[in-house]
C-alpha positions as CSV (number, residue, x, y, z in Angstrom):
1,X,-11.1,9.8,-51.4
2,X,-11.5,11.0,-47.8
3,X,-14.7,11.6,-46.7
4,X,-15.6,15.1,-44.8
5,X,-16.5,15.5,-41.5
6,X,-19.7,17.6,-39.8
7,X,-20.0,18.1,-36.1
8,X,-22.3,19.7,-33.8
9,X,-20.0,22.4,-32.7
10,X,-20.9,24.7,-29.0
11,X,-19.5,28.0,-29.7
12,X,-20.4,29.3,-26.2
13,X,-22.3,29.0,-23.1
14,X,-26.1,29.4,-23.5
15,X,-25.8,29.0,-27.2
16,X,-27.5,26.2,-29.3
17,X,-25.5,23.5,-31.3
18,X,-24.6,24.6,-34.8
19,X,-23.6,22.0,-37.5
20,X,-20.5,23.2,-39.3
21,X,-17.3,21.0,-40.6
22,X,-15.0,19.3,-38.4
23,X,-11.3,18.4,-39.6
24,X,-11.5,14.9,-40.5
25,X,-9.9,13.2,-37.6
26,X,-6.7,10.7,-38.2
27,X,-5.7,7.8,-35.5
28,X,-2.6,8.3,-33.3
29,X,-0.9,5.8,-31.3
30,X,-3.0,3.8,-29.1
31,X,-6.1,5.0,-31.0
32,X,-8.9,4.5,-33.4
33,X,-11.1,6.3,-35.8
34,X,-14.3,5.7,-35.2
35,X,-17.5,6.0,-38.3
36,X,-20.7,6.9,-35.7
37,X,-23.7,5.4,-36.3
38,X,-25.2,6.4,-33.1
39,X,-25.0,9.3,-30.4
40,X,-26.6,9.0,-26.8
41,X,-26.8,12.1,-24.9
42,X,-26.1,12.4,-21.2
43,X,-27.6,15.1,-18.4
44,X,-24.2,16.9,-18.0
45,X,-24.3,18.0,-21.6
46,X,-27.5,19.9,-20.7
47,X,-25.4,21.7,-18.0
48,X,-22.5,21.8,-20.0
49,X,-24.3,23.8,-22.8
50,X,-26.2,26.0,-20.4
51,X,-23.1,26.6,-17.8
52,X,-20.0,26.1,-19.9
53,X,-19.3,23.7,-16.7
54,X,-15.6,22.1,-17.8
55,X,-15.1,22.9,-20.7
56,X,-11.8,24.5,-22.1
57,X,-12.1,25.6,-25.3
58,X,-14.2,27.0,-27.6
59,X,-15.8,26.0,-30.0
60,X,-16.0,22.3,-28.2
61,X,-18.0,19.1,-29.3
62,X,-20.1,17.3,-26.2
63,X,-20.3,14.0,-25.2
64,X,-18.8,10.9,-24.6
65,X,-21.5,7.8,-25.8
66,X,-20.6,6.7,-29.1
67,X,-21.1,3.3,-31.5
68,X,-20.0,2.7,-35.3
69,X,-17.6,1.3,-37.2
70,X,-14.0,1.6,-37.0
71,X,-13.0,3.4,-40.1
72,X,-9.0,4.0,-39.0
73,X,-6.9,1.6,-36.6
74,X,-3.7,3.7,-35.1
75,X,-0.2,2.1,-34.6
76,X,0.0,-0.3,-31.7
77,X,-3.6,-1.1,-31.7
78,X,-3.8,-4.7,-31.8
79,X,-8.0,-5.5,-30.9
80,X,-9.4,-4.2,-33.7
81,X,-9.3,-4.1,-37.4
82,X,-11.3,-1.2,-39.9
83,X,-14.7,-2.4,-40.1
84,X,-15.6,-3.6,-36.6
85,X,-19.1,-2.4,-35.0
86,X,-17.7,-1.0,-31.7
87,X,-18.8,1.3,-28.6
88,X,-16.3,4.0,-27.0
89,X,-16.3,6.6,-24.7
90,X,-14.9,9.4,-25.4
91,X,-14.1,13.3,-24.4
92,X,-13.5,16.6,-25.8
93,X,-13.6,18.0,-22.3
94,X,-9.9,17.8,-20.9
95,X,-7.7,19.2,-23.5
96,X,-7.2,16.6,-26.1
97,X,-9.1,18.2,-29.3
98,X,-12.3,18.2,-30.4
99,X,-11.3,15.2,-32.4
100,X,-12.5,13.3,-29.8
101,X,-15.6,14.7,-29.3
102,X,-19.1,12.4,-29.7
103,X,-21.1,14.9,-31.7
104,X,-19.5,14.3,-35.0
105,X,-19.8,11.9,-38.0
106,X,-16.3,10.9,-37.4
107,X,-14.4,10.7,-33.5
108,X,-11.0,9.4,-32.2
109,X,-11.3,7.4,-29.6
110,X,-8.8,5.7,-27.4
111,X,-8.2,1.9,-27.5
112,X,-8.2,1.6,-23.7
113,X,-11.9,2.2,-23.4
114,X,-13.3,1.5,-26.7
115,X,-15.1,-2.9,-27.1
116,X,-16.1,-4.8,-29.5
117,X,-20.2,-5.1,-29.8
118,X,-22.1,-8.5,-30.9
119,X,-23.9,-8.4,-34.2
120,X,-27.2,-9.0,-32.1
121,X,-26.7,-5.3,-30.0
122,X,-28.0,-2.7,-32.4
123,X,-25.8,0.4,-32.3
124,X,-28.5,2.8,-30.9
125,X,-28.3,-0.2,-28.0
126,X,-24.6,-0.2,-27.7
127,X,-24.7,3.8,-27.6
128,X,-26.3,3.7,-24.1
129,X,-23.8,2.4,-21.6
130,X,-20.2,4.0,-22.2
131,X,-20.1,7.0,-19.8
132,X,-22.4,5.3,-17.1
133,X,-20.2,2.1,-17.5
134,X,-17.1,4.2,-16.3
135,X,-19.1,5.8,-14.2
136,X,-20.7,2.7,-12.1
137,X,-16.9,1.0,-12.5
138,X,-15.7,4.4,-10.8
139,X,-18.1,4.4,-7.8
140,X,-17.4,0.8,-7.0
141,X,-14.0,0.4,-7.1
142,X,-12.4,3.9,-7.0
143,X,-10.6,4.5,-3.4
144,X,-9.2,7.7,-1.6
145,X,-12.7,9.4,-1.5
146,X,-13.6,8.3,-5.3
147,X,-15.3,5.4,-5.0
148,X,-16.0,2.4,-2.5
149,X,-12.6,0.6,-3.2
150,X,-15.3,-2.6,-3.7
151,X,-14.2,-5.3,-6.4
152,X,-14.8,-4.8,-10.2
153,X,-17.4,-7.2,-12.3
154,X,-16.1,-10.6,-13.4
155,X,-17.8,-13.2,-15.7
156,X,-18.1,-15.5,-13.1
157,X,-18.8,-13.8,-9.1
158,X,-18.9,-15.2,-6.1
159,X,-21.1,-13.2,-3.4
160,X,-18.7,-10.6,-1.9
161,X,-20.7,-9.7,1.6
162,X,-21.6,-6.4,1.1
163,X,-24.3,-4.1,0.6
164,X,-25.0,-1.2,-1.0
165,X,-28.2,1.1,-1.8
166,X,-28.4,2.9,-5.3
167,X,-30.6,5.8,-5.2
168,X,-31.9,6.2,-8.8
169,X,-32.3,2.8,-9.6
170,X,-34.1,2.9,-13.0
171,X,-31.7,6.6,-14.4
172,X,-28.6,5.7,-16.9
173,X,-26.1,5.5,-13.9
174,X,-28.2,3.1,-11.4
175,X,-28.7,0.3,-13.8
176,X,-25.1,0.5,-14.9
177,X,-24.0,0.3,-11.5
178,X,-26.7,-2.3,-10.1
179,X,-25.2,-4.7,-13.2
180,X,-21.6,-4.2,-12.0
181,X,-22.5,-4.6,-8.9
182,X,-24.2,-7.7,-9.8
183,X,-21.4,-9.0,-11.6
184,X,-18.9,-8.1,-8.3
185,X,-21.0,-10.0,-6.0
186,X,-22.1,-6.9,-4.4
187,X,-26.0,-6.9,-3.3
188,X,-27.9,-3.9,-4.0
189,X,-31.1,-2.5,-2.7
190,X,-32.6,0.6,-5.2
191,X,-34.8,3.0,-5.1
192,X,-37.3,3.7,-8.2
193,X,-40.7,4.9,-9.4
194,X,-43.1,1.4,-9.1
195,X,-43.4,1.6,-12.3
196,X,-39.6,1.0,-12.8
197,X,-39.5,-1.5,-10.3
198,X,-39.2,-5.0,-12.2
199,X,-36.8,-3.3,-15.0
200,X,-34.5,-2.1,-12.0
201,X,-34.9,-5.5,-10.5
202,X,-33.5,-7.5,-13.9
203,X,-30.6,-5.2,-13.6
204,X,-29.6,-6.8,-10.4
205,X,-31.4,-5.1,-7.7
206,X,-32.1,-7.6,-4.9
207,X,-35.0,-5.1,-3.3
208,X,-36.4,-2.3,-5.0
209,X,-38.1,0.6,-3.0
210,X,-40.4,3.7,-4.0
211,X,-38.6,6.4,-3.9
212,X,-42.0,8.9,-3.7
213,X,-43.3,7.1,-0.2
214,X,-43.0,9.7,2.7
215,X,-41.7,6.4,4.5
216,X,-38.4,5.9,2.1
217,X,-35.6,7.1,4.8
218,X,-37.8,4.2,7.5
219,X,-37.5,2.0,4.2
220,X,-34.0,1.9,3.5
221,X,-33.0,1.2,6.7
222,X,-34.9,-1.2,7.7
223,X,-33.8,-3.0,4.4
224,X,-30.3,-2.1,5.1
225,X,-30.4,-3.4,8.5
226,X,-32.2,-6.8,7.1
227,X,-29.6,-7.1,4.3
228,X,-26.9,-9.8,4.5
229,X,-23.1,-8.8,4.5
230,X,-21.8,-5.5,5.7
231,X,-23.3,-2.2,4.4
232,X,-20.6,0.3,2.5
233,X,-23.0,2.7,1.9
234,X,-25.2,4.4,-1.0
235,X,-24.7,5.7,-4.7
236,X,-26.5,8.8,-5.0
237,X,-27.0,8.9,-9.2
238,X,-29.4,11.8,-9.2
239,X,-27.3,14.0,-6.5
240,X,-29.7,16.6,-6.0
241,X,-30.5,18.0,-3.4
242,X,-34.2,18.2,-3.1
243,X,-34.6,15.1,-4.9
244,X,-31.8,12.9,-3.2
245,X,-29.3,13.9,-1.5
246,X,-31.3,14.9,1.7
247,X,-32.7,11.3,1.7
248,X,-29.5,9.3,1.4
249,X,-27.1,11.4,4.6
250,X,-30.6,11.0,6.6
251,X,-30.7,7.5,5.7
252,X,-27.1,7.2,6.3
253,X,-26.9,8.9,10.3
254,X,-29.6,6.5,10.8
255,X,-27.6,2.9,10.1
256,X,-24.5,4.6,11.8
257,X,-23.0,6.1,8.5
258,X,-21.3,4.8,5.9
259,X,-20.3,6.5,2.2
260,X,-21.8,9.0,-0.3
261,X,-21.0,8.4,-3.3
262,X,-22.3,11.4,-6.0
263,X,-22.4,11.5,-9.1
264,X,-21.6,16.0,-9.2
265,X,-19.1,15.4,-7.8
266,X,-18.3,19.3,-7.3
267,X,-20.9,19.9,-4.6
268,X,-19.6,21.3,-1.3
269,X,-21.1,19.2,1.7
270,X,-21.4,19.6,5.4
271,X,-21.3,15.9,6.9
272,X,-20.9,13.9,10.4
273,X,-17.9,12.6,10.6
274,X,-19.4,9.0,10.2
275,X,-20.2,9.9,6.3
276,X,-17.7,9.7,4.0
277,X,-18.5,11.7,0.6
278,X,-16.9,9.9,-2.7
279,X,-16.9,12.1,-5.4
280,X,-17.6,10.1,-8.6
281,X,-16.2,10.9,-11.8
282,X,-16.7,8.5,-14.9
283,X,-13.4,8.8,-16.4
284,X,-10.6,6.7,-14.1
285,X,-7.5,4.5,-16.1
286,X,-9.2,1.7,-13.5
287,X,-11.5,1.1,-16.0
288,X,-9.3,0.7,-18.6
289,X,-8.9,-3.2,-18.4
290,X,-12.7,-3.7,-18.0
291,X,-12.7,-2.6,-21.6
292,X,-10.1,-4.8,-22.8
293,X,-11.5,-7.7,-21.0
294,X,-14.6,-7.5,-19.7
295,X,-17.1,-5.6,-22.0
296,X,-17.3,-7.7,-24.7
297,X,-17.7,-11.4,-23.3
298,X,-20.3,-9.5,-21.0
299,X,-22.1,-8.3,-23.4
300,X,-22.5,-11.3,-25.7
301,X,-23.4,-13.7,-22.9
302,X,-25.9,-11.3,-21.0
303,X,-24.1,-10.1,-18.1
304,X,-23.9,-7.0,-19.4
305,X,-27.3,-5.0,-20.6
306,X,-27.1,-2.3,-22.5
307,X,-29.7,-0.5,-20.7
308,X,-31.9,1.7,-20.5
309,X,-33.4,1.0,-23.7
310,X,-32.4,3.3,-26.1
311,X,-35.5,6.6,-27.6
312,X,-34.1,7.4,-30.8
313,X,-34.6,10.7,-31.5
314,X,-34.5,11.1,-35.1
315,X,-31.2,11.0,-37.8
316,X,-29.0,13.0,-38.3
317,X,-26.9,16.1,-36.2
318,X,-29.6,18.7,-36.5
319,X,-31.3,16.4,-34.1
320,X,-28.9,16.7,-31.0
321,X,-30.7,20.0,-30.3
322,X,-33.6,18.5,-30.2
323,X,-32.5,15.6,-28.0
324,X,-30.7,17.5,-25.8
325,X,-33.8,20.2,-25.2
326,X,-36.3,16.6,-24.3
327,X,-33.9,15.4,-22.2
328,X,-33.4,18.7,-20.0
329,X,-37.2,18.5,-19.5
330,X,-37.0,14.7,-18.1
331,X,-37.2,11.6,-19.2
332,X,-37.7,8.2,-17.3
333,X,-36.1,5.0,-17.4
334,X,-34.3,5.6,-21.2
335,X,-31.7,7.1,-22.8
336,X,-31.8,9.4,-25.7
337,X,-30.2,8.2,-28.9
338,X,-29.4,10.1,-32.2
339,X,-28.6,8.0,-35.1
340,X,-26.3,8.8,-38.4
């Protein structure tokens, strides 16, 4: 007997989640379904549910961090068998269907960026990464004004002679991108709260730097300017711009430019010519082979951190809401988990 599906449906801007029934989903070619057993939730969903910022349909289903069990392997899909414990990231945002939507019981997700987990990652653990994992992947070694055209992670780097700064060491985005940095050879100076400063360092941060000191803009570059290799410039994971953004282009005319990468990517900016803006958007096919190839191995051996650590919410769908509502007030240094 097939089971039924329940999702936490957006009927509108503005409007709270409501749980209601979701088609059960089936697997296509190239594809999986996926039994969740946990749900992270991510900043944009707060803007996404108070803007209706991309969406294209309505109702839709938000998200993209998922981990469970596969419950339906598709034709041509060769890495996985029903029964695996897996992580994915997923969409509902660019046409496909809410199908493949994270706030459900049951979601398609496509082979390409869906990896195996080891038995010792719980699945509120593995739910952390996905999005910012693409994400950090993106900045790195995106090119044509998405990213810094660097190198991607490998099990086994060699020191690549460059620099870069991640503002926002300690959010979802900067330790994803300080540990594929890490793993590219890439060395990283971040900025964090002190009290984030030795979690933001064993995510690969060679110098961490408070972010609240009136000196920071002096602070980054004299650390840029001390750093070995040649600087490409800064990842910008908060992208506001009281918060950030002001910091990083004054930082950046300072050392003689460089690149922006941010992570809202649709904010219009007036720059010297020196400054290159990278708009950063987590979902690029050049991550597709990390999946395949990296994640896993990564993950079992340490590389790889599924970080931050994980604040579950509470069980269950009726506690998206809820998740969603903390997270738009702030957190620090975690991510917010529901689990089914």
């Amino acid at each position: 007997m097939t089971p039924t599906n329940q999702a936490a449906w957006l009927d509108d801007a503005g409007k709270p989640l409501r749980i209601g029934p979701a088609e059960f989903p089936t697997a296509g070619e190239g594809e999986l379904v996926i039994r969740n057993k946990a749900l992270a939730v991510n900043p944009f969903s707060c803007r996404i549910q108070k803007t209706g910022f991309l969406v294209t349909h309505w109702p839709c289903i938000l998200d993209c961090d998922i981990s469970g069990e596969v419950y339906e392997v598709g034709a041509r899909v060769n890495r996985f068998k029903k029964g695996d414990r897996v992580a994915a990231c997923v969409t509902d945002l660019f046409g496909g269907g809410s199908k493949y939507g994270a706030f459900q019981q049951f979601t398609v997700a496509e082979e390409k960026r869906v990896a195996k987990i080891p038995d010792h990652t719980s699945f509120a653990q593995a739910s952390v990464f996905p999005v910012c994992f693409n994400t950090a992947l993106v900045a790195l070694c995106a090119e044509e004004g998405k990213g810094f055209g660097l190198p991607g992670p490998s099990l086994n780097p060699k020191p690549l002679g460059k620099t870069i700064v991640v503002w926002g060491g300690s959010s979802s985005v900067g330790l994803e991108t300080l540990q594929v940095a890490r793993a590219a050879g890439i060395t990283t100076i971040a900025t964090a709260s002190p009290c984030n400063f030795e979690l933001v360092k064993s995510a690969g941060a060679s110098q961490v730097l408070d972010y609240h000191a009136p000196s920071i803009v002096d602070d980054l570059v004299r650390a840029v300017r001390n750093a070995e290799g040649h600087f490409v410039g800064v990842i910008d994971c908060i992208s506001d711009e009281e918060l950030s953004l002001r910091s990083c282009i004054s930082m950046l005319k300072n050392v003689g430019g460089g690149k922006l990468g941010i992570v809202r990517p649709e904010k219009e900016l007036e720059l010297p010519g020196n400054i290159e803006v990278c708009r950063i958007f987590g979902f690029n096919e050049l991550t597709d082979p990390f999946w395949k190839d990296y994640v896993t191995p990564a993950l079992e051996n340490g590389t790889l951190k599924c970080l931050p650590e994980p604040r579950v919410v509470g069980e269950g769908l009726e506690r998206l809401q809820e998740a969603l509502n903390t997270l738009d007030k702030g957190v620090s240094a975690t991510k917010l988990v529901v689990t089914l």
